[in-house]
N, C-alpha and C positions, 0 to 999 in steps of 0.2 A: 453525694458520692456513694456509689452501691457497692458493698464490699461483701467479696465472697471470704469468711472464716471458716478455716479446716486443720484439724488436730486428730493424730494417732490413731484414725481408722480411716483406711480410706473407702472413699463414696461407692461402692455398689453403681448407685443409682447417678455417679457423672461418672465412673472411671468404665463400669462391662455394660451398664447402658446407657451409652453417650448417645447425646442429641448437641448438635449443633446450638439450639434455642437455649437448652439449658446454661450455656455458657457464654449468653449473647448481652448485651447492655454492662454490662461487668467493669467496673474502674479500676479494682484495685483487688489482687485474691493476696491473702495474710496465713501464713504457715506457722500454727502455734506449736510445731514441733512432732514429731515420733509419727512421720512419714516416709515411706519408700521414696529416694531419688526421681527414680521414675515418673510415679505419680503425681509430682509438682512437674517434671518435665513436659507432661502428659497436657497438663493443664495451662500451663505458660503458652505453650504451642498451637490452641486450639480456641484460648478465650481474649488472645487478642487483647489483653492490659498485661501492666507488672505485674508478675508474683513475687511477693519477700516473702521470708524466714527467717526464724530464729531456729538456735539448734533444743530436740528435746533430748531426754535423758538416753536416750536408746538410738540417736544418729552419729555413732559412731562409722558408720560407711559414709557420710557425708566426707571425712578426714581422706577419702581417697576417692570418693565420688561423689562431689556436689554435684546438684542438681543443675544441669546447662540451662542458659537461658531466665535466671532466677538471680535473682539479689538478696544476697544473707546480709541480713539488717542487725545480728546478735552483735551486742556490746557496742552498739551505734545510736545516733539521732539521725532519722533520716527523714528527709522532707519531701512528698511528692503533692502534688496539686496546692502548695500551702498547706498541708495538712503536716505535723511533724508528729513522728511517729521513733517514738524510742523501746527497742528491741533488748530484751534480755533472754537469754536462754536457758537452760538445765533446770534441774532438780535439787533440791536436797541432798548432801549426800550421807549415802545410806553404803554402800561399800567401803570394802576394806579395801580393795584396790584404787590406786589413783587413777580414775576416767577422765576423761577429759569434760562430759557435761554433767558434774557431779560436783556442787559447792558447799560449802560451810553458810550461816549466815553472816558469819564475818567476810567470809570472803565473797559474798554479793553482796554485801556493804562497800567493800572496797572496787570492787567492778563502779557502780554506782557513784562512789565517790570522783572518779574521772570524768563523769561526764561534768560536774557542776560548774566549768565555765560555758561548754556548749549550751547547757540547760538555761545560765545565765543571759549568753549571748542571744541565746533564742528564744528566751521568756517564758521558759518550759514547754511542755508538750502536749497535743490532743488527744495522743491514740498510746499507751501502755501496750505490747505484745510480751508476754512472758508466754512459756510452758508451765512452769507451775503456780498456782493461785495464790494468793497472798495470804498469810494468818489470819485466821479467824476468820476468812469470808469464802465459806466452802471447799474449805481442803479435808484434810481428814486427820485422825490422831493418830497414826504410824508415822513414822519416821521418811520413809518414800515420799509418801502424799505429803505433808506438812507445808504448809507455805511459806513465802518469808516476811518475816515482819517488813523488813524493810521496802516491799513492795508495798506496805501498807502505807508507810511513812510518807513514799513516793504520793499516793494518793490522796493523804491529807495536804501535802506541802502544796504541788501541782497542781488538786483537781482538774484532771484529764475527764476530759467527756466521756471515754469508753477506755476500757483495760479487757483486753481480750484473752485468753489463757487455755491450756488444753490440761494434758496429764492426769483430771480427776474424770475417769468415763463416766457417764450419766448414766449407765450401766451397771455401775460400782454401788449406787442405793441411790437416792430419795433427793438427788441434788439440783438444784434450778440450772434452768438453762440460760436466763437472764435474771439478773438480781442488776439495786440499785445501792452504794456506798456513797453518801452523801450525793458532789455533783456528778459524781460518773457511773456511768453503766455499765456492767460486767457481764458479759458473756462468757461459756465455757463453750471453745469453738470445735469440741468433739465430732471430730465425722462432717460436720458441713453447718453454716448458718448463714444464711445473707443477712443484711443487716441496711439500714440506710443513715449514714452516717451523713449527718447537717454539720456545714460547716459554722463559726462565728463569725458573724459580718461584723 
């Protein structure tokens, strides 16, 4: 399964110089968050697979303009091709004001806690999508960045083959763009990644 991965900047090089090619053989495009509506519109439209999302810290316009044509997968199990794929969105929170993609660790503990009989039912999941990274595997030590532990738990418990994530830019210092935690593979899906996701037979 070829999967386009895209987080918080968008593509230059798909969005002002489009080519048809570039958006051609494509299964599945995965929105790790703190993108223009638009620009998932843009790309749903023209590459011919699903696009999902999760919400990031900064899609506050989504609340009034989701992206047409797109499936928001935050706070969901969602399964396409057999592959299931569990969505989590936001950040840390780091305001005094109540936003809406802005959590405590507790309370993405509790998000999480609802899924455990789907996760049950469906004997957990292949594919992790959050916006922000999990503790200690590449986030940063501000408060903003921090990741949540309990994504990490997720990945000891689960062992998902891939956890895909945006929010820390590779731009921000010295951070990999694919790393391995035990059996899964992390990707920070900043700006654009293909990836080829094998499924388990």
């Amino acid at each position: 399964m070829k999967l386009l991965l895209i987080a918080d900047e968008e593509s230059k090089y798909l969005w002002d110089y489009y080519e048809k090619s570039k958006l051609e053989n494509l299964d599945l495009i995965i929105s790790c968050g703190d993108l223009k509506p638009e620009y998932l519109e843009f790309l749903a439209t023209f590459a011919h697979c699903p696009l999902v999302y999760i919400h990031g810290n900064h899609d506050m316009k989504y609340q009034k303009q989701p992206p047409e044509g797109c499936i928001c997968i935050d706070n969901a199990l969602f399964t396409y091709q057999g592959v299931r794929i569990l969505g989590l969105g936001g950040s840390m929170k780091y305001s005094q004001q109540d936003l809406p993609f802005q959590c405590t660790e507790k309370q993405m503990q509790k998000r999480i806690r609802r899924h455990w009989l789907n996760l049950k039912l469906s004997h957990g999941f292949d594919i992790l999508v959050t916006h922000a990274p999990a503790k200690g595997l590449n986030d940063m030590s501000d408060l903003p960045h921090q990741g949540f532990a309990c994504f990490r738990d997720l990945l000891d418990q689960y062992q998902p083959k891939l956890f895909c994530h945006g929010h820390v830019h590779l731009n921000y210092g010295n951070f990999p763009r694919i790393d391995q935690y035990q059996n899964t593979v992390i990707i920070n899906a900043y700006e654009r990644y293909l990836y080829d996701f094998v499924q388990n037979i």
